[in-house]
N, CA, C and O atoms as CSV, one atom per row, in Angstrom:
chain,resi,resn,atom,element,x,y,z
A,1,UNK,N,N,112.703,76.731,97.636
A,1,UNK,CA,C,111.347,77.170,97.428
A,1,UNK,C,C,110.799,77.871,98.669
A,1,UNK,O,O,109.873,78.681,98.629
A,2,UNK,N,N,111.401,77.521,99.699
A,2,UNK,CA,C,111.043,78.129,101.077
A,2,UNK,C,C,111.212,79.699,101.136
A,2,UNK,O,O,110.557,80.464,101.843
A,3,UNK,N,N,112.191,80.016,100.278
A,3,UNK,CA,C,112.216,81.503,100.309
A,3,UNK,C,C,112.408,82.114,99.384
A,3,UNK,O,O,112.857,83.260,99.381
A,4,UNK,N,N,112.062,81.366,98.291
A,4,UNK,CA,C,111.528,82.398,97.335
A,4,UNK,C,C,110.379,82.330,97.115
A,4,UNK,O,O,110.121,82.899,96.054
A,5,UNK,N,N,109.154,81.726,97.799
A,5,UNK,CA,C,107.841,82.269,97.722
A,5,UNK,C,C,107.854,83.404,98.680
A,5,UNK,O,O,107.044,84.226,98.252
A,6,UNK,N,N,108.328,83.776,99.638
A,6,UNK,CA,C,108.579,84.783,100.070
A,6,UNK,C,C,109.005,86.441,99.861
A,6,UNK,O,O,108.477,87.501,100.197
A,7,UNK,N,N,109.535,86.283,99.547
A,7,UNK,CA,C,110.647,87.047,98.734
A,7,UNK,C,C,109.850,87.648,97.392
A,7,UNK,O,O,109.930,88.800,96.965
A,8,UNK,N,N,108.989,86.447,96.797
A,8,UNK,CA,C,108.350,86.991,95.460
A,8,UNK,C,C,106.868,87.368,95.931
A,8,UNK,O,O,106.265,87.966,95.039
A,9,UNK,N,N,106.227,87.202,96.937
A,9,UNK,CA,C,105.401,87.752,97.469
A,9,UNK,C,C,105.634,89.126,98.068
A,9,UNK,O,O,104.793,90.018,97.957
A,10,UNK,N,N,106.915,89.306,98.775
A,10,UNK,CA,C,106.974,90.867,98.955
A,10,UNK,C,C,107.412,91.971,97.581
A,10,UNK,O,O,107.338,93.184,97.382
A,11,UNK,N,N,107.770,91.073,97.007
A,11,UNK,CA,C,108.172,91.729,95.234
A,11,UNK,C,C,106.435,91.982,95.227
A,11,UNK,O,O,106.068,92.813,96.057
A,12,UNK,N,N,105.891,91.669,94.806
A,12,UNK,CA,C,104.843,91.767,94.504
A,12,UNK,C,C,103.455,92.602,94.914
A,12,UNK,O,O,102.410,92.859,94.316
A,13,UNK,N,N,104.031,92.918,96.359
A,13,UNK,CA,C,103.143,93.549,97.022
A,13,UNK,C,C,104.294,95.160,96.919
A,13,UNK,O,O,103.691,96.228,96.816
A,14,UNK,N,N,105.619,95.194,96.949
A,14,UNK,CA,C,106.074,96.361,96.614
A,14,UNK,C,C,105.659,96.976,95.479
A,14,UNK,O,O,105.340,98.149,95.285
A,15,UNK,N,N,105.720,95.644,94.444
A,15,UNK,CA,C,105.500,96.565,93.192
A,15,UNK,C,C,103.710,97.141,93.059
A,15,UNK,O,O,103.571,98.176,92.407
A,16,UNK,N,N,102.343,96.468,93.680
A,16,UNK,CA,C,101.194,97.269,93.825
A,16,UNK,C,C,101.468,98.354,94.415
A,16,UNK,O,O,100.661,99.258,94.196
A,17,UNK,N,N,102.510,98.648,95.238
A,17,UNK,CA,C,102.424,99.912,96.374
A,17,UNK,C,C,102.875,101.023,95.464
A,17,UNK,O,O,102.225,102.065,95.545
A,18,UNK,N,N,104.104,100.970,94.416
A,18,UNK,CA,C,104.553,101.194,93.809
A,18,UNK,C,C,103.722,101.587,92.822
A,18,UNK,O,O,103.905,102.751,92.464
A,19,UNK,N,N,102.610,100.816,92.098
A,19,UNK,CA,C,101.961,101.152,90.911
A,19,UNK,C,C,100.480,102.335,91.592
A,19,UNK,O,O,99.777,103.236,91.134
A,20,UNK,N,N,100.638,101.628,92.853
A,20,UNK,CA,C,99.139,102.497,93.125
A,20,UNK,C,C,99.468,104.256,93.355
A,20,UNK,O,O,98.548,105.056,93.184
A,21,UNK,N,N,101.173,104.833,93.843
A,21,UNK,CA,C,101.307,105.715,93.810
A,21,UNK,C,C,101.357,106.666,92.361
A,21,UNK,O,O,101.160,107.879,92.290
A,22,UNK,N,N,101.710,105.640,91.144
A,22,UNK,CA,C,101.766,106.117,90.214
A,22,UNK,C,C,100.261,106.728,89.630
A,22,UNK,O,O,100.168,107.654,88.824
A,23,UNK,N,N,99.267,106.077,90.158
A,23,UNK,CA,C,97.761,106.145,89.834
A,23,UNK,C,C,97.165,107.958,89.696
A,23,UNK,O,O,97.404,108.538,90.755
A,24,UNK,N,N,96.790,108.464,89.121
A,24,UNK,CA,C,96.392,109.521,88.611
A,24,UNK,C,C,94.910,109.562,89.589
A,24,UNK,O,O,94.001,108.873,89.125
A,25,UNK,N,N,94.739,109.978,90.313
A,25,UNK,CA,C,93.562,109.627,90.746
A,25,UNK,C,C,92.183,110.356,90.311
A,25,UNK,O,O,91.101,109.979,90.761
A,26,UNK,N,N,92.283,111.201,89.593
A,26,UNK,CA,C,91.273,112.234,89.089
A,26,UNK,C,C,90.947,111.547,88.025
A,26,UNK,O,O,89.745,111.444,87.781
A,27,UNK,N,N,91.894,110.927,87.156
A,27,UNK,CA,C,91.307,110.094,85.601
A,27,UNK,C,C,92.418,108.718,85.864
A,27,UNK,O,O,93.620,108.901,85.674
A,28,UNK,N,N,92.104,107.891,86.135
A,28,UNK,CA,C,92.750,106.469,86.703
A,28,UNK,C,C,92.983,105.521,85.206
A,28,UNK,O,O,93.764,104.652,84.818
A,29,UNK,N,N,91.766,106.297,84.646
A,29,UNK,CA,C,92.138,104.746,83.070
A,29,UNK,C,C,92.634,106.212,81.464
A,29,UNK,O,O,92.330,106.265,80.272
A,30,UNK,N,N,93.280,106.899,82.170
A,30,UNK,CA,C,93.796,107.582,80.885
A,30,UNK,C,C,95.378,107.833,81.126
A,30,UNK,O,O,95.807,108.184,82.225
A,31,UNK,N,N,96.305,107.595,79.865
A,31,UNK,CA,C,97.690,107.870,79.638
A,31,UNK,C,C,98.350,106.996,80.783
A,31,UNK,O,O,97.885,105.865,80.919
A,32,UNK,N,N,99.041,107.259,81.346
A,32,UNK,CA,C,100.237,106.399,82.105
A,32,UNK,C,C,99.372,105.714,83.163
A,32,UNK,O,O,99.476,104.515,83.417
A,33,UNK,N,N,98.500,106.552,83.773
A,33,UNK,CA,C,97.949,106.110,84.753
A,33,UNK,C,C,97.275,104.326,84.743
A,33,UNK,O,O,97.470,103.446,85.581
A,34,UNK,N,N,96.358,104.269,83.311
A,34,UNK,CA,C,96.629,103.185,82.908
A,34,UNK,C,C,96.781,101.685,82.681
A,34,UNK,O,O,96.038,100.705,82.636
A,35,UNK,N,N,98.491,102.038,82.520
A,35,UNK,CA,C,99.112,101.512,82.480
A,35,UNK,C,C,100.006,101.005,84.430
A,35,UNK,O,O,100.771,100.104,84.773
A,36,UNK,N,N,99.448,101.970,85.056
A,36,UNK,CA,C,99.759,101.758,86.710
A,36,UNK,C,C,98.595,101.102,87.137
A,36,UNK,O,O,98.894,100.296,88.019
A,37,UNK,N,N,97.296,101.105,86.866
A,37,UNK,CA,C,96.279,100.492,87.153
A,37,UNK,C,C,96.592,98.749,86.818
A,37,UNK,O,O,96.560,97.788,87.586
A,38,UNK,N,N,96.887,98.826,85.401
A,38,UNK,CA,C,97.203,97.667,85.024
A,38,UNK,C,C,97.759,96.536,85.967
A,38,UNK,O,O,97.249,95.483,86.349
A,39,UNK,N,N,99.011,97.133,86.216
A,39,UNK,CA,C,100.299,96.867,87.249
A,39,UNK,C,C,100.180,96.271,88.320
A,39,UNK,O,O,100.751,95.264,88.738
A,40,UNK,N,N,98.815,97.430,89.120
A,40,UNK,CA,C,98.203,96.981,90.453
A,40,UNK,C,C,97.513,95.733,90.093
A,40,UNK,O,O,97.948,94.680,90.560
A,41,UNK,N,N,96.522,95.727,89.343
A,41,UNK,CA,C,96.048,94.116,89.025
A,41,UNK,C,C,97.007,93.182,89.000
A,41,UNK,O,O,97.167,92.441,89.970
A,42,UNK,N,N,97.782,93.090,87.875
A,42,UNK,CA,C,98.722,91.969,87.915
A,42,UNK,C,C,99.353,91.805,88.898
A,42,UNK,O,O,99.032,90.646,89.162
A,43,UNK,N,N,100.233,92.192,89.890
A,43,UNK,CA,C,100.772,92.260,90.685
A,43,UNK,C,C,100.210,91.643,92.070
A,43,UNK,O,O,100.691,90.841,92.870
A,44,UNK,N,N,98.696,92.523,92.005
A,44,UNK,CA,C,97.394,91.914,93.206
A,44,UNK,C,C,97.310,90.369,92.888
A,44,UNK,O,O,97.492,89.493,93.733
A,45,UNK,N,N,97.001,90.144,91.514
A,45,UNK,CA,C,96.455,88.850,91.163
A,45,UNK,C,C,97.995,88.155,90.905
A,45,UNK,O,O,97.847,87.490,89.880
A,46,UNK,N,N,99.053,88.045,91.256
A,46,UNK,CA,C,100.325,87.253,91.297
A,46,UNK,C,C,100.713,86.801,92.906
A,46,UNK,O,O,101.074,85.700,93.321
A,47,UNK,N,N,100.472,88.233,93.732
A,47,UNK,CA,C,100.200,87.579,95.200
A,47,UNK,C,C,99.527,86.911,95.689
A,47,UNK,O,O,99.772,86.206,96.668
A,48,UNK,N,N,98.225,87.035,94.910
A,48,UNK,CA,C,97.271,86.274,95.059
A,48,UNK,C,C,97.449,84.381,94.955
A,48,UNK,O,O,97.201,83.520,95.799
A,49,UNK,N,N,98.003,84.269,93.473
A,49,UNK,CA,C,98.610,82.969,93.113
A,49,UNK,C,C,99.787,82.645,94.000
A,49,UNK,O,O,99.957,81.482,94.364
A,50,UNK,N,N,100.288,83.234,94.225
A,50,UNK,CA,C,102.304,83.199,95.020
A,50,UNK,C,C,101.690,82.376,96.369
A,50,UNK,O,O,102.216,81.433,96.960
A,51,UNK,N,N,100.347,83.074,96.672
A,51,UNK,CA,C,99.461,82.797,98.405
A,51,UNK,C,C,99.229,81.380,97.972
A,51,UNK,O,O,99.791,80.428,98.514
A,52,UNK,N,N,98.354,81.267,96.946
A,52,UNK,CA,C,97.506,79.619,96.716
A,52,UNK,C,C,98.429,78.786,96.868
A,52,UNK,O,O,98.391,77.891,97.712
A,53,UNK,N,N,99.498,79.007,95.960
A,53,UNK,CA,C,100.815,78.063,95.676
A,53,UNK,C,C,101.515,77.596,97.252
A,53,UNK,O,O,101.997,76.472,97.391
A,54,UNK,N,N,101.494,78.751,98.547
A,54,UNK,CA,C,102.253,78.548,99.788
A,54,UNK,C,C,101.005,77.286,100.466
A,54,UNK,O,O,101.064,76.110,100.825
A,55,UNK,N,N,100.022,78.261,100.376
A,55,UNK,CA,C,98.791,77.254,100.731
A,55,UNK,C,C,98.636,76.038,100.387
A,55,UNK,O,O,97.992,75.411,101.229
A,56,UNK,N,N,98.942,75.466,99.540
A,56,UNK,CA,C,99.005,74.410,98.672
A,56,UNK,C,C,100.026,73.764,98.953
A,56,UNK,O,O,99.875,72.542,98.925
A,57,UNK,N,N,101.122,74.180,99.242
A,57,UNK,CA,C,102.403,73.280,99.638
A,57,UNK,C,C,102.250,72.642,100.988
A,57,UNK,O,O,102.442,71.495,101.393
A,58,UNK,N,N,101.825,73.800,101.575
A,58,UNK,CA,C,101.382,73.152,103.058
A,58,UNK,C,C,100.582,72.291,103.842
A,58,UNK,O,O,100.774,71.846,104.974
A,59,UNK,N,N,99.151,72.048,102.618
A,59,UNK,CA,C,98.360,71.350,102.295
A,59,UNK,C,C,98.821,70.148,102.214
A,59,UNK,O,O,98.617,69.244,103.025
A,60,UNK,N,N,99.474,70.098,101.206
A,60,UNK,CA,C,100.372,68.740,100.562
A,60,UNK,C,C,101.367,68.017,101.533
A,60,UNK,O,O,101.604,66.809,101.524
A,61,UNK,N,N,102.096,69.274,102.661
A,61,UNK,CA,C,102.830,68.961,103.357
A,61,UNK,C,C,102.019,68.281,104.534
A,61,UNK,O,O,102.532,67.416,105.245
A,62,UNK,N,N,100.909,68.662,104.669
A,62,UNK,CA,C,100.696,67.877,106.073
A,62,UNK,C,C,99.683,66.363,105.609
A,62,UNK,O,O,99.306,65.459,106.355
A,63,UNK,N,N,99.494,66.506,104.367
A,63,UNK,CA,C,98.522,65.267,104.108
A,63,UNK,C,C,99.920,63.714,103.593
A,63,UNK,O,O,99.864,62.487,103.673
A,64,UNK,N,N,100.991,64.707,103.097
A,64,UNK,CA,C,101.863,62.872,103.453
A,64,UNK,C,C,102.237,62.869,104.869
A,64,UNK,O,O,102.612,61.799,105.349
A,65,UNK,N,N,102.189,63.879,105.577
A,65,UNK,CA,C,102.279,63.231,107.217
A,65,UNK,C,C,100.885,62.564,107.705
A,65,UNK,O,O,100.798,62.070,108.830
């Protein structure tokens, strides 16, 4: 678990970098573009969770010490 919260946190932040280039920037919520907007959310809001979850372990880890 030590390194794959890692690992799926940089997945995650590649794939926003990834979706935000796809972004149409003149019309952002029409045709593919989208569907790259979409991407960036989920992706934002999975690092987001991937973070709570590290936070949380560590939490846990220092309160049985």
């Amino acid at each position: 678990m030590k390194i794959a919260l890692p690992i799926l946190m940089l997945l995650a932040i590649g794939i926003c970098i990834f979706n935000l280039f796809q972004v149409n920037w003149e019309s952002p919520l029409s045709g593919k573009s989208s569907v790259a907007v979409i991407g960036v959310l989920a992706s934002a809001s999975s690092f987001l969770l991937l973070l709570i979850l590290m936070l949380s372990k560590k939490i846990a880890q220092k309160v049985k010490e």
